[in-house]
C-alpha positions, -999 to +999 in steps of 0.1 A: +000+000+000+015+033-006+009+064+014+015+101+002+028+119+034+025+159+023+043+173+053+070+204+057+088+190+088+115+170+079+125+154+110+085+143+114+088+131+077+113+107+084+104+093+117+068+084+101+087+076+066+103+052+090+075+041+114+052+036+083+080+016+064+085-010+091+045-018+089+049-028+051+038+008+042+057+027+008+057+061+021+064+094-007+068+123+010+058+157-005+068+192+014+046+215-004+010+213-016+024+222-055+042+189-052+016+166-040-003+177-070+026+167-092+028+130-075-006+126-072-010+135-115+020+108-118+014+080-096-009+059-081-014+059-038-039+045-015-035+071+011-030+106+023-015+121+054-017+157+051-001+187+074-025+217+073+003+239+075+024+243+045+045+266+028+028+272-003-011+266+010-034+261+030-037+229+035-074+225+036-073+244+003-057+215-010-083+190+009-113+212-014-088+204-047-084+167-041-128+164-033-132+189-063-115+162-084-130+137-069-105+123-059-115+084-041-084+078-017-089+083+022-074+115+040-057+119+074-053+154+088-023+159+107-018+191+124-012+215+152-050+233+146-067+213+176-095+232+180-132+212+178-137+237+151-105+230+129-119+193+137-154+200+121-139+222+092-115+192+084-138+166+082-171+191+067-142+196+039-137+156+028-104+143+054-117+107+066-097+114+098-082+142+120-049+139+145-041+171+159+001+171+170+016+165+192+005+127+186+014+095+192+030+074+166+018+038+177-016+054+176-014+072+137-006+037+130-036+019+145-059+050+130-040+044+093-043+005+098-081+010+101-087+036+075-070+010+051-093-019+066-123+003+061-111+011+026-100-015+006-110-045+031-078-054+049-040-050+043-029-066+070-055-093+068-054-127+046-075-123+015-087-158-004-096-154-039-110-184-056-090-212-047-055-188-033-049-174+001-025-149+007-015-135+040+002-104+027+017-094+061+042-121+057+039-126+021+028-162+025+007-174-006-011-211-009-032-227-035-054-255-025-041-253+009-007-257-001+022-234-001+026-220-035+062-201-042+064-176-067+096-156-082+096-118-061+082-100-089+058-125-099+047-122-062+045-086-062+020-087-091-002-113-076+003-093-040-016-056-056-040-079-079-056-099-050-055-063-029-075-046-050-093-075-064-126-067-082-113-034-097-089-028-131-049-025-119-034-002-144+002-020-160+018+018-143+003+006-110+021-029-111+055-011-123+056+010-094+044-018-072+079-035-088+102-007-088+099+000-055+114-035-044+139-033-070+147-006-092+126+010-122+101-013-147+097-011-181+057-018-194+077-048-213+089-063-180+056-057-166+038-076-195+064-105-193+059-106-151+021-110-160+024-138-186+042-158-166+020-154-132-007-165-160+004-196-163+015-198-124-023-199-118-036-214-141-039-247-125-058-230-098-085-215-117-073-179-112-069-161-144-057-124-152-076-108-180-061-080-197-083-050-202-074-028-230-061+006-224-066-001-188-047-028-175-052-063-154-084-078-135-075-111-119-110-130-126-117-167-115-123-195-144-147-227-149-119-249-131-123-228-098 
């Protein structure tokens, strides 16, 4: 799952870059609101912690830009403004969450941990699909109730598919799934990753369908 942390403070940057890491989290961390935009028009994340105060806007400006665009991913508030208005204001302009600072690290987790369960049903949790079980907290996949042991990348596929099964994964999704474990992906690489998880699961009655101009939907088959 990847988070976009847009926060000014570097030294809170890193310790939540590293707090977040060591839960299984990919963090990207913007400083300004101009440069969210940027990462949110070029990639793909699952979920935003956002500092009110930055240095080039408001940051509930920003909260109205991301709702105006409709934007579907959850939104943490994290900021100094602890007054029950700033609270109301927050959450009346679209964040799914408000911490006011100082807070508690051990507790940002347990409140990110649950808007991701009430999200997209579960990261930490095992998710079955079809005949497969995969407990993505220690990357443990089995088919038929036995263990079935994929190559890393191959994994990494099948890992984002099965997270956000029911829905269209777009090939730039699964590349920056990839790179982040090891180094930047071609759409070739990705497309060669796929065909070979293809026939991976095939025996198990899991298939992945390409959808042109979109990407991937991992669908069960007949044998299933």
């Amino acid at each position: 799952m990847k988070i976009l942390l847009i926060e000014d403070d570097a030294v809170l940057t890193d310790g939540l870059i590293h707090t977040l890491n060591a839960s299984g989290y990919e963090v990207t961390a913007a400083t300004s609101g101009r440069y969210a935009e940027q990462l949110l028009t070029a990639q793909d994340f699952d979920l935003i912690v956002l500092d009110l105060g930055l240095p080039d806007m408001d940051g509930l400006e920003l909260l109205r830009k991301f709702r105006q665009r409709k934007l579907p991913l959850p939104i943490m508030i994290l900021t100094a403004r602890d007054s029950v208005d700033d609270r109301i204001t927050g959450i009346e302009q679209g964040a799914d969450d408000y911490m006011s600072k100082p807070f508690d690290l051990k507790e940002l987790e347990a409140r990110i941990h649950a808007l991701i369960r009430r999200c997209y049903g579960g990261f930490n949790n095992a998710i079955a699909f079809g005949r497969l079980h995969l407990d993505p907290r220690n990357h443990l996949l089995t088919a038929d109730e036995q263990p079935l042991t994929l190559a890393a990348r191959e994994y990494g596929v099948l890992e984002i598919m099965m997270l956000q099964a029911g829905k269209v994964v777009s090939k730039d999704r699964i590349a920056q799934r990839l790179s982040a474990d090891d180094g930047a992906l071609s759409d070739n690489a990705v497309e060669i990753h796929v065909h070979r998880l293809r026939k991976r699961l095939e025996p198990y009655g899991v298939a992945i369908r390409t959808v042109r101009g979109l990407g991937y939907l991992l669908e069960t088959t007949a044998d299933a």
